[in-house]
N, C-alpha and C positions, 0 to 999 in steps of 0.2 A: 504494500500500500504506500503510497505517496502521499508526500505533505504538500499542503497545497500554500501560496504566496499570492495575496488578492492585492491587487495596487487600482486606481482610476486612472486610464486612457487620458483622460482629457485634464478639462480642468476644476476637477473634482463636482461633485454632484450627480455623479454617473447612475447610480443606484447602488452603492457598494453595501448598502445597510441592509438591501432584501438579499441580494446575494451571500454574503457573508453568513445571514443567520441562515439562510437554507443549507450552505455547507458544511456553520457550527453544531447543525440538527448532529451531521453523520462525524464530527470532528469530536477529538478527545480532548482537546487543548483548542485557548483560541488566543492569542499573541498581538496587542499593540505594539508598532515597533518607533514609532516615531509624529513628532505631531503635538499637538493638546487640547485642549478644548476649542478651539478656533475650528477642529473638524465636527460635522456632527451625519448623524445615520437615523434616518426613519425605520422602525421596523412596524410590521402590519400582519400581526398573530391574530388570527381570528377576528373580534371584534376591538380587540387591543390593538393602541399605538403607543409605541415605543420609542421615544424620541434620547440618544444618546452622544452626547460629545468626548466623553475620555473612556469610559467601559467598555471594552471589546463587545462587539453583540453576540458572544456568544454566551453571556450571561444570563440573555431572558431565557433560555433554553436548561442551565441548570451546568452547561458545559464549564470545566477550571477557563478559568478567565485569567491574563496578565496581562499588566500593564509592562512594557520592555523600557530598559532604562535609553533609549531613544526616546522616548516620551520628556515633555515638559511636563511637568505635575503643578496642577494647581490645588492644593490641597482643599480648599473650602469650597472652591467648585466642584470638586472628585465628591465630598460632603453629603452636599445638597442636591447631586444625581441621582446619590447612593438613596438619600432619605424619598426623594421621589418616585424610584423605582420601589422601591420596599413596600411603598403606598400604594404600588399598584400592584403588591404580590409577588413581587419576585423577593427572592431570596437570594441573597448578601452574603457569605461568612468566611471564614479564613478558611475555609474548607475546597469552594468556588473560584476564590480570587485571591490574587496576591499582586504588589506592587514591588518592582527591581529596588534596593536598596542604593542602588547607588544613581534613581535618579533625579535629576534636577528639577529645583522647588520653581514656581511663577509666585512671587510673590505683591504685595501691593503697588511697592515701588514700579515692577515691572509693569504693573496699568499705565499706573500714573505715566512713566514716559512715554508709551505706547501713544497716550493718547495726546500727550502736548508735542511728541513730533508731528504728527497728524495734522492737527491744529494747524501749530506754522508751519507745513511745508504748503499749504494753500493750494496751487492748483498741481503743484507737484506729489500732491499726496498716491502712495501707495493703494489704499483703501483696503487697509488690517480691519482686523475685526476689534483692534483695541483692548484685546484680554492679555496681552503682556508676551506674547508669542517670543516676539524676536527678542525684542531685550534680554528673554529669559536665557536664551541660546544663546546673546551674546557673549555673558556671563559665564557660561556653559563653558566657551569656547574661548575665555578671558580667564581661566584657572580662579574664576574668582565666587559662583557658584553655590549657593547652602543646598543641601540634597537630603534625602531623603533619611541617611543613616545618621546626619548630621542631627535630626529628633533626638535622636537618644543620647547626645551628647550637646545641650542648650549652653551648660555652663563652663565649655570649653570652646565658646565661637567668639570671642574676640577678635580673634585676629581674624579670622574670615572676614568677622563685620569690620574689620578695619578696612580691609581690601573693597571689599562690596559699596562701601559707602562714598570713601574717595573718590570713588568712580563717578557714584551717581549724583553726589552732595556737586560734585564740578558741573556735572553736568544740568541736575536743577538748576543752582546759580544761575546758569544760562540762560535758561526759559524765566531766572525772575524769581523763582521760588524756594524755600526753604531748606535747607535741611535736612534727610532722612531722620526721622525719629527712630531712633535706635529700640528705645526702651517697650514704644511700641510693636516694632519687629518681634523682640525678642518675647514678650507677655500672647501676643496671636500667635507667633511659634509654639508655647509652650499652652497654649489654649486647644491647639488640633494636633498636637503631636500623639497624645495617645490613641486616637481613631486613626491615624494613620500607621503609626508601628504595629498594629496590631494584624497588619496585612503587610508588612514590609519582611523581604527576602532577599537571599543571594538567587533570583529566578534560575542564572543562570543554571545551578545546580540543578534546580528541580526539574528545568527543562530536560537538562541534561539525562536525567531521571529516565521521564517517561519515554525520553526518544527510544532510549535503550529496552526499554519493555514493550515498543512496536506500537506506542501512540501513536494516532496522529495527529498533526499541527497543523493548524490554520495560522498562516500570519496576516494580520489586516493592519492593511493601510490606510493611511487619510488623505484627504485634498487629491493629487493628481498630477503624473508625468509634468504635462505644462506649468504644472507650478512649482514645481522641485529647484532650487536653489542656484543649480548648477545648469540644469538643462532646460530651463523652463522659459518662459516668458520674463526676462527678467529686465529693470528688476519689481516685474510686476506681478511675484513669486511669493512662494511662502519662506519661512526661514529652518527649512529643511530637508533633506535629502526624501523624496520622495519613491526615487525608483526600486523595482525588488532588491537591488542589494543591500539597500539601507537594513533588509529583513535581520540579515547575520551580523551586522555590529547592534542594530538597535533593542536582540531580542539575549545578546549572548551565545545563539549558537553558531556552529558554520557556515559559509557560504555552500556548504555541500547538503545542506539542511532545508534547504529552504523550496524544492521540488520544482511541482509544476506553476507555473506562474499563469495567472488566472488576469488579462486586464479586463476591468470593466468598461463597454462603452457605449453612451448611449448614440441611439439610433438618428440621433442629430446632433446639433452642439448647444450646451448653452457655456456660460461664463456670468460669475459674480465678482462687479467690483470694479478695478478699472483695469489697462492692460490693452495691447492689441486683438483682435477677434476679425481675421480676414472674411469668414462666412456670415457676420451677423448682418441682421434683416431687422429694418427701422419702419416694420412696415404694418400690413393687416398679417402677410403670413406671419412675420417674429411674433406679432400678438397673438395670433391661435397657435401657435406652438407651446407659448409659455401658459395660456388660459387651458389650453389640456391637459400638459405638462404639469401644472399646480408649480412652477419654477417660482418658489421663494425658499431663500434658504433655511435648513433645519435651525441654527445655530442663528445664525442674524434677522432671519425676516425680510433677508432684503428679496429685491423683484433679482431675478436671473437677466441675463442679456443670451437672447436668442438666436439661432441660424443655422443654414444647411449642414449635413456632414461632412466635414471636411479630412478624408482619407489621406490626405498631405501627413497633416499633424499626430494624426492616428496609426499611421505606418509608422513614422520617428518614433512616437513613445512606444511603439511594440519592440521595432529594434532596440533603443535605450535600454528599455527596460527587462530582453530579452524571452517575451512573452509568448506562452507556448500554447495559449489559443484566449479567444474574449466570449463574454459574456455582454450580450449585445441587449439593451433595456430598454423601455420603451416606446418599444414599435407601436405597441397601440397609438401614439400618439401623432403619427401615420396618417392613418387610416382617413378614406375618404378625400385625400389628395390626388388632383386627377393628374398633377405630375409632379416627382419628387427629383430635389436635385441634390447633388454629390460633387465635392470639388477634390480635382484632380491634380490640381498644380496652380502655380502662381506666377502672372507674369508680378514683375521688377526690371524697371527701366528698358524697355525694351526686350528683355528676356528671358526663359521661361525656365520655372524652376521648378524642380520636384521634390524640396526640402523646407523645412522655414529654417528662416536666416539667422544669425544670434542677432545682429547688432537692433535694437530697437526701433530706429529708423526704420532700419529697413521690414523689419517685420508691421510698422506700421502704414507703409506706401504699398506692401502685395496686394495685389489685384486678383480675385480666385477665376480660376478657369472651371467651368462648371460642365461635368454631362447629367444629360436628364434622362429620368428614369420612368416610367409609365407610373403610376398609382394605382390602389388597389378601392374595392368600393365595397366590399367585404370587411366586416372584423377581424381585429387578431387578439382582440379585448379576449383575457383570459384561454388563451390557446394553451395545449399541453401535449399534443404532436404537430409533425409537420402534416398532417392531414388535416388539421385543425385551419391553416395557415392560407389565406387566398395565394393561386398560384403565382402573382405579383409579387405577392411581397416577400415569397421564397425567392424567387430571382433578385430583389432586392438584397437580401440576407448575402445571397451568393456573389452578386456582383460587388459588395463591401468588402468580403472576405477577399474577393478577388485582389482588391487595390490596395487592400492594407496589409497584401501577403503575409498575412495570418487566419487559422482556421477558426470558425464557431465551433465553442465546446456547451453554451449556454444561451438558450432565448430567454428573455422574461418580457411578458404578457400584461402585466397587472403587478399593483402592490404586495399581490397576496403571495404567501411565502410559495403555496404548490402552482401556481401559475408559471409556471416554467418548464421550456422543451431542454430535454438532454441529450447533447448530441457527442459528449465526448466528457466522460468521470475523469473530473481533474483527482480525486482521489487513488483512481487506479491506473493510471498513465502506461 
């Protein structure tokens, strides 16, 4: 059996949250490897919705859940998920879940600059979600960091807080503002530190555990290819490695661990926030895309920006991220177009290209080159064979696969977890 690696295609909002629990259903283990509450996942169990920003989804299912010390941890938002899912019946305990000890906290400070560089950068703003993402990573990645094993030792972080505050005490100044309150830190550290040690691990071990006793592992992802750090849209990116590799440093296992790689993509594109979008459509169609689509985000609320599939960007993040088939979501939202278009390539300046560019310029002046595809007039609302499926929109499916030179291992149909055709068990590869 094979472990399976779920990342999003695009740029995040794929559906990775129906997908993911349908595979935590048959999964032994379910693995956040990187991310924070900036990502979130709809799940839709029956007449339950399940709305999740740092919990693996394979927790409504009852599956061990971990957080991978690739994660940012925000403790009092990990908190207040925890306390709302419990509300709705699911079950919590150090038995299900465990969080990496060694990984890093998002603390308040980390809002606060979040949201005053945002502020003044005025029309140059990013458009973060403001929960302290990247600061936290800065810090991460600035040896200067409080983490999660650092709870159990409050009255030996001086000199952390020495390091941490310099930093940021310079950098308030800047924006006008005070201070970091030390004493504060330290009292809301020592306020959530025992709910959180009390699911705090060397994961790495335990992983290491059950690999060896022929578990399987699901690792999930957050956000999506095009926003990953490195490869992405930048820098109108998230502040982390997003592609399957991230799996093996962010979860402690191998990179020989990490199996079949499963991307999510939906069957058009959308994008939250700001950024280039060669496909997007300012139109009635982007409007009936996103009014079927329900495109607002889990975690922000905001409206989605809409448009055709664009197999350019889809093929990159398959190669990047070495993706060994997609999960392709919904189609239904398709249906009833009497022609559907698909962009192949991009002119730039005169010339045609079959990559997107890094330089931002440039990825902001491509031009899509579009072929059209017939539309189907049939439902695919709730399908669960390709018999199910009008004979359009199976050519559709295949001429996708065709250009993203990657195969369909997964349709989905609907929100609902068994709405889905299986065309290829990333578990048995």
């Amino acid at each position: 059996m094979a472990n399976v690696t779920v990342i999003g295609a695009q740029w995040g909002d794929e559906g990775k949250g129906k997908i993911v629990d349908w595979l935590a259903s048959r999964a032994d283990v379910v693995v956040r490897f990187q991310g924070g509450h900036n990502a979130g996942h709809t799940l839709v169990v029956g007449d339950q919705v399940y709305k999740l920003s740092l919990l693996p989804s394979g927790i409504v299912t009852g599956t061990l859940s971990i957080i991978g010390n690739g994660v940012v941890l925000d403790p009092w938002a990990l908190k207040a998920e925890i306390e709302k899912l419990e509300g709705q019946g699911v079950s919590i305990t150090t038995e299900n879940f465990a969080i990496a000890d060694n990984c890093p906290l998002i603390l308040p400070l980390h809002r606060d600059l979040d949201g005053l560089r945002e502020t003044a950068a005025g029309t140059g703003k990013i458009g973060t979600t403001g929960r302290g993402i990247g600061p936290a990573y800065e810090d991460k990645v600035g040896r200067r960091a409080i983490r999660v094993c650092d709870l159990a030792h409050l009255d030996a972080l001086d000199t952390q807080l020495d390091r941490l505050c310099a930093h940021h005490d310079a950098l308030r100044a800047g924006f006008g503002q005070p201070p970091v309150d030390r004493a504060a830190i330290i009292a809301a550290l020592r306020e959530i530190a025992p709910f959180v040690l009390q699911y705090a691990q060397p994961v790495w071990k335990r992983l290491k555990k059950v690999r060896k006793a022929g578990a399987r592992i699901l690792f999930e992802g957050a956000q999506g290819v095009l926003l990953d750090v490195d490869h992405g849209t930048y820098p109108f990116v998230t502040s982390s490695n997003t592609v399957s590799g991230t799996a093996a440093a962010g979860s402690g296992l191998g990179p020989n661990a990490t199996g079949f790689v499963l991307g999510i993509v939906k069957a058009y594109t959308t994008r939250v926030g700001s950024g280039p979008f060669p496909t997007e459509l300012e139109d009635a169609i982007g409007q009936r895309l996103g009014e079927r689509g329900h495109e607002f985000g889990t975690v922000t609320g905001r409206k989605r920006r809409c448009g055709w599939f664009d197999a350019v960007l889809v093929r990159q993040s398959c190669a990047i991220s070495g993706v060994t088939g997609i999960a392709l979501t919904k189609l239904d939202v398709l249906d009833g177009f009497d022609v559907v278009k698909i962009c192949t390539g991009y002119r730039l300046n005169g010339k045609i290209l079959d990559y997107f560019p890094s330089h931002s310029a440039d990825q902001a002046a491509v031009e899509p080159i579009y072929e059209e595809v017939e539309g189907w007039k049939g439902t695919t609302a709730g399908a669960r064979s390709w018999a199910d499926l009008p004979a359009q929109a199976i050519k559709y499916i295949q001429r996708v696969q065709e250009l993203i030179e990657t195969p369909v291992a997964l349709v989905s149909t609907s929100p609902e977890r068994e709405d889905t055709i299986l065309v290829r068990d990333p578990f048995v590869d």
